[in-house]
N, C-alpha and C positions, 0 to 999 in steps of 0.2 A: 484532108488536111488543108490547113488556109496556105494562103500565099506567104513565102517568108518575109516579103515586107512589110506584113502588116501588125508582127509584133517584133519586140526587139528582139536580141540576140539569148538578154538574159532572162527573159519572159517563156520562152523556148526551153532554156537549162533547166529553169524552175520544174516547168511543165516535166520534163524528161527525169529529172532525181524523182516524184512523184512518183512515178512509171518506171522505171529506168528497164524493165522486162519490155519494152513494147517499139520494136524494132522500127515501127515507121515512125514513129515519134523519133527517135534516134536520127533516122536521115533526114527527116528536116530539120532539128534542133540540129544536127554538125553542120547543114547548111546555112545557117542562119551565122553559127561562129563562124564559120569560114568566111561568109561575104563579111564579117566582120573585120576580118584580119588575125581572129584568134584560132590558128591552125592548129595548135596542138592542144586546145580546150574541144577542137573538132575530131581530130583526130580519137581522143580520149571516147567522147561519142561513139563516135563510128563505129571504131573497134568492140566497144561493149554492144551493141546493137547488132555487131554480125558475130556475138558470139552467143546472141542469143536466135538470131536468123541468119543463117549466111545469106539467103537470097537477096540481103539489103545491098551485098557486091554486087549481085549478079541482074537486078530487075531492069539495070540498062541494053540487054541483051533481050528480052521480050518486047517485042513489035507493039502489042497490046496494050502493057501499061501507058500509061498519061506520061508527058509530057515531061512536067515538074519531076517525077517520080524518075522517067530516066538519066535527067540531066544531074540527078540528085547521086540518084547510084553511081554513073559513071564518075562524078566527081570524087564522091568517097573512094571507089575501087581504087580511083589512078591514084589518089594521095595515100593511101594507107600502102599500095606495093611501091613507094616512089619515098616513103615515111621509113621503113623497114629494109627495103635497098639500099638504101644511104645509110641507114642505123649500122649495115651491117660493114660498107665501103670502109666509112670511120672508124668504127671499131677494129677493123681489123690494119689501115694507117697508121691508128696511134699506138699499136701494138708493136708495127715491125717499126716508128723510132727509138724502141726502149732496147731493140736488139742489136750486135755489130754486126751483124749479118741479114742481111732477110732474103727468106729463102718461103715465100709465103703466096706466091703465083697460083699454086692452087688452088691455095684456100679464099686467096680473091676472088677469083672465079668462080665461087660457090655460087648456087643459085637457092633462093628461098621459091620454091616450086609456090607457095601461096602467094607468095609476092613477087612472082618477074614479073618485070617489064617486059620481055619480050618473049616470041616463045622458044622453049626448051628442046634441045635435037638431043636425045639421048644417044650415049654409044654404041649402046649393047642391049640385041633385043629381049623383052619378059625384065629390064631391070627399069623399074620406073619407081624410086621414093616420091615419098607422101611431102614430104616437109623441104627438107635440105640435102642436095646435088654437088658433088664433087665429081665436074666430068674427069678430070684428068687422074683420079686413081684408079686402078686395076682391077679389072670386075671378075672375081670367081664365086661364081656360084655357092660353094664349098671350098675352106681352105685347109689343103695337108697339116695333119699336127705335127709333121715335122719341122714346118716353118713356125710352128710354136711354144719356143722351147719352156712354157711356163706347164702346161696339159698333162705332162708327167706327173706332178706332182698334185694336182686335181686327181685323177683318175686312180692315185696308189690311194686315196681317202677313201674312193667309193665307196664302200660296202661299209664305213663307218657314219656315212654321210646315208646310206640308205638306211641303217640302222634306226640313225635320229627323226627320219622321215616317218617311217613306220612305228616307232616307240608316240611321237606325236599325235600320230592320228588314232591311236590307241586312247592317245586320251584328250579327243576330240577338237582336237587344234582347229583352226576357225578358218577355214576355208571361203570363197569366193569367188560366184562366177566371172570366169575371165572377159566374157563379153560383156559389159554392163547393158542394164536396161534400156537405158536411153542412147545405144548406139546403133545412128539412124541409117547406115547404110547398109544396105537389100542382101546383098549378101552374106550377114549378120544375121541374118531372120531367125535363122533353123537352131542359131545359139543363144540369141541372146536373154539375159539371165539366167539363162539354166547351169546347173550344173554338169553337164557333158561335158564341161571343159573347165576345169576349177583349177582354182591357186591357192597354194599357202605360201603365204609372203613371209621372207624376214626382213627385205628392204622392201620403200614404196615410194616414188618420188621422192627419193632421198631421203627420207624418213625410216628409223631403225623400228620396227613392229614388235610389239609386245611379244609373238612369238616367236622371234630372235632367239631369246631367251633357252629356248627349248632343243639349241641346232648349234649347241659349241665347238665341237669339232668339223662341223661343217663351215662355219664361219672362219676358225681357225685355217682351215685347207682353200678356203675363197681370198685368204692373206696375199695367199701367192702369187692372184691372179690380177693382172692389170684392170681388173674391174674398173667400168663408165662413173666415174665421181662425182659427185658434186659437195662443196665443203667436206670432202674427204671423205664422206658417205656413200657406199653403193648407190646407185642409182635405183636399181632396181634386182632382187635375188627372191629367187620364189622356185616351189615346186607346181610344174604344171601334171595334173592327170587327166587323161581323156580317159572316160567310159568306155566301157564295150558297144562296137557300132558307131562312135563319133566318128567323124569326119570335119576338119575344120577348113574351111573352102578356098579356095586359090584367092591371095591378097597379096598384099605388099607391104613393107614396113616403113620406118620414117626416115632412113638414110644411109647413104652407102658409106658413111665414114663412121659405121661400127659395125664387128659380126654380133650375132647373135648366139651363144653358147648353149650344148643342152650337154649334160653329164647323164645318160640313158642307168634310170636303178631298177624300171621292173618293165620290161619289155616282152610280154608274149607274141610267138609268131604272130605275123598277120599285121605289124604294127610299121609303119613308113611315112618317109617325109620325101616328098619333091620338093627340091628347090631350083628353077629353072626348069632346064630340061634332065638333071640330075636326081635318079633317084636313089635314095640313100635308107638303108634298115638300119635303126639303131641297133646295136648291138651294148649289153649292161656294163659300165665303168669305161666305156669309151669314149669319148667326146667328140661330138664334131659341131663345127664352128662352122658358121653361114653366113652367107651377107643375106639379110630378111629383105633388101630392097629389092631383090628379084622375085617374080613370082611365086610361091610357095602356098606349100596345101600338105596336113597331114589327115592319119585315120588309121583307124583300130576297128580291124574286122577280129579281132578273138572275141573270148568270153570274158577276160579279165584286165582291167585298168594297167593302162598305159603311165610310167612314174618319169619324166625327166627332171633333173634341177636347171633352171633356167640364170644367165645372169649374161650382160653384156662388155665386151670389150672395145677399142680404139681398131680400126683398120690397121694392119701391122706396117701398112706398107707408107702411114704418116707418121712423121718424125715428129719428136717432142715438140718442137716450135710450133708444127700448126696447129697437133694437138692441142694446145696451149693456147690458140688463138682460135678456133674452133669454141671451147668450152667457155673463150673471154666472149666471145659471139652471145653465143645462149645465154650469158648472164647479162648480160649486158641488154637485149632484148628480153629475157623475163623481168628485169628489174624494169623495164620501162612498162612492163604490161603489170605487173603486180604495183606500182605507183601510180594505175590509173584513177582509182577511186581518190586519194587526196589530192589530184590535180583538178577535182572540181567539184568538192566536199561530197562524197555519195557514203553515206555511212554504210550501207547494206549494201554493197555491190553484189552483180549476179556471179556465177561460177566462171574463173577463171581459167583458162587453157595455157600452158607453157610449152613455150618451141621445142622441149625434150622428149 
C-alpha cells in the first residue's frame, strides 16, 4: 500500500467504493480521511473494512506487520471503541432528559464488549457476553418460572403449539441450519451448515417469515409473552431441533440483559442443557428461561430429534425505563451502521452486522 500522503483523501474513497470488500484498502483509505479531518467519512470506512476482516482492529497488536499498517490499525480500533462509547454515553443522556426521574446508572454503565475502552472485570464466573454487559444486574444462570408470571400461559398452549410444529413439518416447512456457513469461529466447525441443528423461523431479525403463517396459535400464545421487539415485531421466534447424537458446544450469547426461552415439545431421554455450572433436562410444555451469557452447551444422545420453540425476553430484573433505553441504544447504533453506505455514496455495500 503507498504512503497516505501521496494521494488525497478522496483519491483513496474512490479507490475503496471500487473495492469496498478489501479490508487493507479500508485502513488506509480511513486513514487518509482521518488525517483529513473527516472522522466520520473514516469511521464509515473502518467499520465496513472490519466487517469484512476484523483483523484490520487488531494488526496493531502483531509485532511483525509494518509500520504504517500498525499505526493505521491502532488508530482505527481506538476511534471506532471511542465512536460507539460515546454513541452509546449520548444516547442514553438524552434519554434520561426526556424522563422525571432517571433511574438509568445501570444502563450507563453498560459496556459494548467490541468497544471498551478499558478492560472488562466480570462478576461472575463462565458469564462472559459477546456484545453488550450490564455488570450491575443479577446473574442466574436459570431463572425460576415462578418469578415469571407470563410462563403459565406459554406452557397451557404447548401441545397446541407442538401440534402446529409437527402439522408444518409435514408439509415441509423450510428449515435452516442454525450455524450459518460462514461462521468463523472453531468451535463452530462440527455444525456449521449442517443440519444437526436446524431452525424453523416465524420471526428473523425482526422480520415476520412466510412461515408465520402456518403457527397461529402459537403466535397467538407468544401474545403473552414479553417478547425482545423491535418496531413491535419479535425479534427472533423459531423452532430449534437438534438431531440424534448433536451436541452443540459450550459458547456464550450476546448479553446478559435478555434470557433466552425454550418451551421443550418433543424431548427423548438422553436430551440436556448446561448453563453454567447448572444442568437442566428439559422436560415437554415446560419452560425454562436462561441468561445465554453464561457458558452453555446442549446434546441429544437418543435416537430421536430434540423439538424446543425458542424466543427471547427483557432480564426481569430491568425496569421499563432502562429497557426502553437499552432498545433506544440499539437503534440508535444500528441506525448509525445501517446509514453507512449513504454517508459516502457506496451503492453496493458489503453484508451488514446489527448490535442485536
Amino acid at each position: 500500500m503507498p504512503d497516505i500522503s501521496q494521494h488525497t483523501p478522496d483519491e483513496f474513497l474512490e479507490a475503496f467504493l471500487e473495492d469496498p470488500g478489501n479490508a487493507p484498502l479500508a485502513l488506509y483509505a480511513g486513514a487518509a480521511l482521518d488525517a483529513a479531518g473527516r472522522l466520520e467519512e473514516a469511521l464509515t470506512v473502518w467499520t465496513f473494512g472490519a466487517d469484512q476482516n476484523a483483523i484490520l482492529r487488531t494488526i496493531h497488536l502483531h509485532p511483525e506487520a509494518n509500520d504504517d499498517l500498525r499505526a493505521h490499525s491502532k488508530r482505527a480500533d481506538d476511534a471506532i471503541r471511542n465512536h460507539f462509547s460515546s454513541l452509546h454515553r449520548s444516547t442514553v443522556e438524552d434519554f434520561a432528559r426526556t424522563l422525571d426521574k432517571d433511574d438509568l446508572d445501570r444502563v450507563r454503565s453498560g459496556v459494548w464488549l467490541h468497544y471498551a475502552i478499558a478492560p472488562v472485570n466480570f462478576r461472575v464466573e463462565k458469564q462472559r457476553p459477546l456484545n453488550f454487559y450490564v455488570p450491575g444486574l443479577p446473574a442466574r444462570p436459570i431463572t425460576p418460572n415462578d418469578t415469571l408470571p407470563w410462563t403459565a400461559d406459554i406452557e397451557a398452549a404447548w401441545e397446541d403449539i407442538r401440534a402446529e410444529f409437527e402439522a408444518a413439518i409435514a408439509q415441509n416447512a423450510k428449515q435452516y441450519p442454525y450455524v450459518p456457513e460462514d461462521l468463523e469461529e472453531p468451535y463452530w466447525a462440527s455444525l456449521r451448515g449442517k443440519m444437526d441443528w436446524s431452525a424453523l423461523y416465524m420471526h428473523f431479525n425482526a422480520n415476520v417469515m412466510d412461515e408465520a403463517a402456518m403457527f397461529p396459535k402459537t403466535l397467538a400464545a407468544l401474545e403473552t409473552a414479553p417478547t425482545v421487539k423491535r418496531d413491535g415485531v419479535p425479534l427472533e421466534t423459531f423452532f430449534s431441533r437438534l438431531q440424534p447424537g448433536a451436541h452443540i458446544p459450550p459458547h456464550h450469547g450476546l448479553t446478559n440483559t435478555r434470557l433466552t426461552v425454550h418451551l421443550p415439545l418433543i424431548v427423548p431421554d438422553g436430551c440436556e442443557i448446561r448453563v453454567g455450572d447448572e444442568l437442566h433436562q428439559w422436560q415437554e410444555g415446560k419452560i425454562v428461561a436462561f441468561d445465554d451469557s453464561f457458558e452453555h452447551e446442549a446434546w441429544n444422545k437418543s435416537d430421536k430429534d430434540r423439538v424446543v420453540m425458542i424466543f427471547e425476553t427483557h432480564h426481569p430484573d430491568l425496569s421499563p425505563t432502562e429497557i426502553e433505553a437499552i432498545e433506544k441504544v440499539y437503534s440508535v447504533f444500528d441506525e448509525w451502521v445501517s446509514g453507512r453506505a449513504d454517508r459516502i455514496g457506496l451503492e453496493f455495500p458489503p453484508a451488514e452486522e446489527t448490535t442485536n
